[in-house]
Structures are given as structure tokens and as C-alpha cells.
C-alpha positions in Angstrom: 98.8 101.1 102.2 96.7 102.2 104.8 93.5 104.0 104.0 94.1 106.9 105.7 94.5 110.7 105.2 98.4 110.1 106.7 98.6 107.5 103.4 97.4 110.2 101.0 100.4 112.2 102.4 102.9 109.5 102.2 102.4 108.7 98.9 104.1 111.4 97.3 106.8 110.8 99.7 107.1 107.1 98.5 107.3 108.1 94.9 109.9 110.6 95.3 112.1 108.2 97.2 111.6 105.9 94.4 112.7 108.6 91.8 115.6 109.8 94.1 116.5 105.4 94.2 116.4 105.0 90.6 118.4 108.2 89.8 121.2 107.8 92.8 121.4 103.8 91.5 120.7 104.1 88.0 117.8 102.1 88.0 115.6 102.8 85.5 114.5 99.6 85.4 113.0 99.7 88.8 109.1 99.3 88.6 106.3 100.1 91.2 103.9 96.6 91.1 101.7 98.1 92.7 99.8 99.4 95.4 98.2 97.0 98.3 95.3 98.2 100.5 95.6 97.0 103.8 94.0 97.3 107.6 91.0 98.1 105.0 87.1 99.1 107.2 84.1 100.4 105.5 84.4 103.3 107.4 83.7 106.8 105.6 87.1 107.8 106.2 88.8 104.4 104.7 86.2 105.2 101.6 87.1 108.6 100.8 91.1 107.9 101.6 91.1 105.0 99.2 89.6 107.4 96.5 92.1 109.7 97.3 94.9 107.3 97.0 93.8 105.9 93.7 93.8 109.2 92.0 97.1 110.2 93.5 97.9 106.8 92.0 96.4 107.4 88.7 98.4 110.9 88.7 101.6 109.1 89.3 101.0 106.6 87.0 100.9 103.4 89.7 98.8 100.8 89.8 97.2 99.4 92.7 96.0 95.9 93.4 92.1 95.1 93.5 92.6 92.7 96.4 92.9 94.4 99.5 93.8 92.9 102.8 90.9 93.5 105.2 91.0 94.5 109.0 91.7 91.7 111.4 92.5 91.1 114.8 94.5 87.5 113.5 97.3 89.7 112.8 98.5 90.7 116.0 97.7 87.1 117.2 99.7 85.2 114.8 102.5 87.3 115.7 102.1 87.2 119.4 102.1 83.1 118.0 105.1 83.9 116.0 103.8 82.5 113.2 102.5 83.1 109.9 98.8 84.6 109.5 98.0 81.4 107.6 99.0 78.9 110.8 97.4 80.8 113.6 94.9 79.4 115.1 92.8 82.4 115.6 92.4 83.3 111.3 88.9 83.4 109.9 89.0 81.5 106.1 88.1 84.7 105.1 91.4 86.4 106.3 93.5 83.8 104.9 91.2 83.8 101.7 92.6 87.6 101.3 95.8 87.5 101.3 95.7 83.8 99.1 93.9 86.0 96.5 96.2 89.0 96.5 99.6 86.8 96.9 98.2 84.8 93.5 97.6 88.4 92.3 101.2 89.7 93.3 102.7 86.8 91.7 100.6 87.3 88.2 101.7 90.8 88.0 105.4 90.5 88.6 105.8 87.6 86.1 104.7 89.3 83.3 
């Protein structure tokens, strides 16, 4: 998710889609992982939307992911590339190091 003021509106939306998936499909089962910040600046605005979002979150009972995914220009490279943000040429370690971290994070929570 975004942090953005348009995020803190689409949350809502996201969860009541997810209500409205698990009661047309009888899914109970279904289960939110978590929330991912991405496209993440230390601007004021991505501060204060973040806090937003986690306590939407927190009201929703969600969880969100520590790692976030940082800002980058490699993004729009590697797919101009066609390739995977870990193979362009163009990625800082310090990109690649983000998602690494939040992929190993990803995989911890759902295999619980």
C-alpha cells in the first residue's frame, strides 16, 4: 500500500471486498497476511498516511509488515528491461536488500 491519503480511503474498500469474498465464497478461512508499504518517502505526507493506515489497520484487525519497500527509480527500469527488480542492472543493494527482507518476512508469516 501506498502511503497516501487515496490509500487511507481504499482500505476500507479492500476490506469490505474481502468480507463480501469470504461471504459470496464461503471462505472463512481466507486470512489478510498483511499489509506491505510500498513507493515509501520521508515526506510529511507519506508519515502522517502511514499513521493513518496503521490505525485503520489496527481498527480492522490487520496486520501490516514492518519491511516496507522504499521509493526507487529501478522499478520502472527493470520493467522497461523486462526483468525482475533483482536482475536489472540499474538496482541499488539497498533496493534489492528491501524486498529480500520483506519476501523472507512474507514467507515467515504465511507458514505459520
Amino acid at each position: 500500500m501506498k502511503p497516501e491519503f487515496l490509500s487511507t480511503i481504499g482500505l476500507p474498500l479492500i476490506v469490505e471486498s474481502t468480507n463480501e469474498f469470504r461471504r459470496d465464497y464461503n471462505r472463512s478461512d481466507l486470512k489478510v497476511a498483511g499489509i506491505v508499504f510500498n513507493i515509501v518517502t520521508n515526506s510529511r505526507e507519506a508519515m502522517a498516511s502511514k499513521r493513518e493506515i496503521k490505525a485503520l489497520a489496527r481498527q480492522y484487525e490487520w496486520p501490516w509488515f514492518e519491511e516496507e519497500i522504499s521509493f526507487s527509480d529501478s522499478y520502472t527500469r527493470s520493467v522497461r528491461e523486462i526483468s525482475s527488480i533483482m536482475d536489472t542492472r540499474y538496482a541499488r543493494a539497498s533496493t534489492t536488500d528491501e524486498f529480500r527482507a520483506f519476501a523472507e518476512a512474507f514467507s515467515r508469516t504465511i507458514s505459520l
